[in-house]
C-alpha positions in Angstrom: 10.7 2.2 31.5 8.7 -1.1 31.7 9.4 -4.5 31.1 6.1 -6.2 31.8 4.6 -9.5 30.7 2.7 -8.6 27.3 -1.4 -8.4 27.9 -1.5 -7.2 24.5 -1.0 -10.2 22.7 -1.6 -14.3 23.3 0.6 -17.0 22.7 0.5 -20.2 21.1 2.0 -23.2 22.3 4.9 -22.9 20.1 8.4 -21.6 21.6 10.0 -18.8 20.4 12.8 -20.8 19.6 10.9 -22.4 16.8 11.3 -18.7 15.0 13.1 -19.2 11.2 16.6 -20.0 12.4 18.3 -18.2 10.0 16.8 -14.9 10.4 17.0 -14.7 14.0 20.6 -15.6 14.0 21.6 -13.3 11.6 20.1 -10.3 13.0 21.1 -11.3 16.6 24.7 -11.1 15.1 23.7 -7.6 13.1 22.4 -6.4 16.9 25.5 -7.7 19.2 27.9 -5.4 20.6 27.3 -2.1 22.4 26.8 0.1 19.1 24.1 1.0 17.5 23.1 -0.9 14.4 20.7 1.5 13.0 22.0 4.7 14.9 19.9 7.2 17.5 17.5 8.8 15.1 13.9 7.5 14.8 13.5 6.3 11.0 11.3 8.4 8.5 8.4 6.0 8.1 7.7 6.7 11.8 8.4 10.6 12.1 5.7 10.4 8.7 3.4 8.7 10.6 3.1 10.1 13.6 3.0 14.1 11.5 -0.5 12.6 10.1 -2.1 10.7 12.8 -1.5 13.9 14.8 -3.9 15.7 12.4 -6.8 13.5 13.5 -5.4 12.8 17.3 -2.8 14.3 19.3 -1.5 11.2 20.7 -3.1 7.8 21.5 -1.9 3.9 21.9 1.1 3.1 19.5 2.4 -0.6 18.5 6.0 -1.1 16.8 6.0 -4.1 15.3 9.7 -5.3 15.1 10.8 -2.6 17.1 14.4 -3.3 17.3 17.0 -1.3 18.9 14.1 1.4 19.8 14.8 4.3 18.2 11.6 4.4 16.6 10.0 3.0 20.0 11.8 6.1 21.8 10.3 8.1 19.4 6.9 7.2 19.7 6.5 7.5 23.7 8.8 11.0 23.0 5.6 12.1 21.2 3.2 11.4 24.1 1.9 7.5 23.5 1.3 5.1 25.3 3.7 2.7 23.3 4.0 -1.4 22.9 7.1 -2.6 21.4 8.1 -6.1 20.4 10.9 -7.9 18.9 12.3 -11.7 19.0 15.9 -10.6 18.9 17.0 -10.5 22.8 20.3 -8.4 21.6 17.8 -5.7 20.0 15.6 -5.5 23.0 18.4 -5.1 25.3 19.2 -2.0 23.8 15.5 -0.5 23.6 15.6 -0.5 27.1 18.8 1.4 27.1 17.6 3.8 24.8 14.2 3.9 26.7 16.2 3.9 30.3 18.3 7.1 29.0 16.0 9.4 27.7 13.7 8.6 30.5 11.2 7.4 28.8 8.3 4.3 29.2 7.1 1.8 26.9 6.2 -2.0 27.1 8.8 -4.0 25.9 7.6 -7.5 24.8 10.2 -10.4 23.2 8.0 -12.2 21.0 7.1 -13.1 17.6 4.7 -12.2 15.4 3.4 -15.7 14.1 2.7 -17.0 17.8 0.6 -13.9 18.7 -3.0 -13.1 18.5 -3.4 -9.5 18.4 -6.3 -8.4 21.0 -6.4 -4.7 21.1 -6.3 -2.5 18.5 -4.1 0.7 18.5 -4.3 4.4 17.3 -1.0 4.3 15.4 0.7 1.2 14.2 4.2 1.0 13.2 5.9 -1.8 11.1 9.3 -0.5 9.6 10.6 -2.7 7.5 10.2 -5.9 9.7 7.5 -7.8 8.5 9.4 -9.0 5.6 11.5 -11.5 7.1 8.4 -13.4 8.0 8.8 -14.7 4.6 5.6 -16.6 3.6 4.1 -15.7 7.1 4.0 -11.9 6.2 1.0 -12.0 4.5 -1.2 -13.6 7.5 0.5 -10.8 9.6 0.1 -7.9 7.7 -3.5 -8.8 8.1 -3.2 -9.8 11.8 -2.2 -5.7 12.2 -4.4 -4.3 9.3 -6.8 -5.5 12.1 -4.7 -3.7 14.9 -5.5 -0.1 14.1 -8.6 1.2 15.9 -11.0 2.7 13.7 -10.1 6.3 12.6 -6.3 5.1 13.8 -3.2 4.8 11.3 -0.9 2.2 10.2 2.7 3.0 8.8 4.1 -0.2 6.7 7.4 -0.4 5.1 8.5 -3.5 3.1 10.7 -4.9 -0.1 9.4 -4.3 -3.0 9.9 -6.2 -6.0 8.8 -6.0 -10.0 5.9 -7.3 -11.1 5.6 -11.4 -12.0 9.1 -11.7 -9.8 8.3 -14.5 -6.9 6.8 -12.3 -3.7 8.9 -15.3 -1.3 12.8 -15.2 -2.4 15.0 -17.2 0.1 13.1 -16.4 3.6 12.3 -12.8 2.5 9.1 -11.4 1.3 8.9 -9.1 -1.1 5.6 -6.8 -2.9 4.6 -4.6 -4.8 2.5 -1.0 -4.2 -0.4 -2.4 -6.3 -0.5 -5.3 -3.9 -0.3 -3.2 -1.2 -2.7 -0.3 -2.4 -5.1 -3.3 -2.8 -5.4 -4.8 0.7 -5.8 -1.5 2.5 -8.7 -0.1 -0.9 -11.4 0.8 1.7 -8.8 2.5 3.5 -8.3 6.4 2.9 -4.4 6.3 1.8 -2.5 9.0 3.4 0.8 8.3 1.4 1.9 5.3 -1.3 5.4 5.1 -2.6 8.5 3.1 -4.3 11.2 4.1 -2.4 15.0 3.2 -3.9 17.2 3.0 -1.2 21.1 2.9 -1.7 23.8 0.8 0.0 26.5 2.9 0.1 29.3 0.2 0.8 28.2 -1.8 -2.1 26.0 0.9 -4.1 23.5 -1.5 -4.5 19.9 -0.4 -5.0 17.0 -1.8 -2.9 13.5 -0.8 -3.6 11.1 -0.6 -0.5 7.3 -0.2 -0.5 5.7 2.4 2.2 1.9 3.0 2.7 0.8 5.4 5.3 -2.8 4.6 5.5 -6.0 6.1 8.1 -8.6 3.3 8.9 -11.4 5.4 7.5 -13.9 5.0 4.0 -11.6 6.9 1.6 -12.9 10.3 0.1 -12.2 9.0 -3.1 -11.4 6.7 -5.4 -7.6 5.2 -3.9 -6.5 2.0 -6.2 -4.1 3.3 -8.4 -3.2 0.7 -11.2 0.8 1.3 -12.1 1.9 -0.4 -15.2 
């Protein structure tokens, strides 16, 4: 496994300590301890990606953006890539290694966030599991920031809250869209897959709705805004 200084992305002057307090101290609390948060298993969005870019590319460079514990990040260099990781939650990163360090496998690890990087490589597949939405108003500028990360013919997998249309996209420090939204910043993209995904709690059987593009960084064939009313 390594755990190398990031060449993959510059940063700004600010700290990292400057990151939304509240965010970072709740999910360093949801990460403490020596279990598993999110389990073992590599989450859906990425085994999804990964089945479609390998119809274009057998492997390639891969970035997990808020890559937390590392199951998907395990995942990922499992399947052959050469693999970037990055979280700002020291707790979450402590167990990628782990999980890296007992399956025997590499990737570079990278504590950082988002807003005080400058992306300067692009990558084959890019990965960003429900992560990106507790940027709050920054997620926007981001989602942009990696929409410019995938290499040309390359794949980005994107996972967010969704919310109904006219509700307020910035509620608290969370972001939420909607698919229309979404469908419209990636339109010269070919979509691969486009959903609205309910998701129940089961402790509290609360519903949460969650948006997921799988997009190729290609013309599309077709026509690929779909207006849902």
């Amino acid at each position: 496994m390594k755990n190398l200084p990031c060449p993959t992305f510059v940063e700004s002057d600010a700290s990292l300590s400057s990151a939304p307090d509240f965010e970072h101290q709740r999910w360093q609390r949801l990460f403490a301890g020596e279990d598993y948060f999110y389990g073992h298993e590599p989450g859906p969005l990425a085994r999804r990606a990964v089945r479609y870019h390998r119809a274009f590319a057998a492997r390639g460079t891969a970035l997990d953006i808020g890559c937390g514990e590392g199951q998907d990040l395990a995942f990922l260099a499992s399947c052959g890539y050469e693999v970037t990781g990055f979280d700002f939650i020291p707790a979450a990163l402590d167990k990628a290694r782990k999980i890296l360090q007992t399956m025997s496998l590499n990737a570079t690890i990278c504590e950082c966030d988002l807003r005080k990087m400058e992306l300067n490589q692009q990558f084959d597949l890019v990965l960003a599991s429900n992560s990106l939405q507790f940027l709050g108003n920054d997620a926007p500028e981001c989602l942009n920031a990696l929409k410019d990360a995938v290499a040309p013919g390359g794949v980005i997998g994107v996972s967010l809250f969704a919310r109904e249309e006219g509700q307020n996209s910035v509620q608290g420090s969370v972001y939420f869209t909607t698919l229309n939204e979404i469908l419209a910043l990636f339109q010269n993209w070919q979509p691969l897959e486009a959903t609205t995904l309910y998701q129940w709690n089961l402790s509290s059987g609360a519903a949460q709705p969650f948006v997921t593009l799988i997009a190729r960084n290609i013309a599309p064939t077709r026509p690929a805004l779909i207006t849902f009313k």
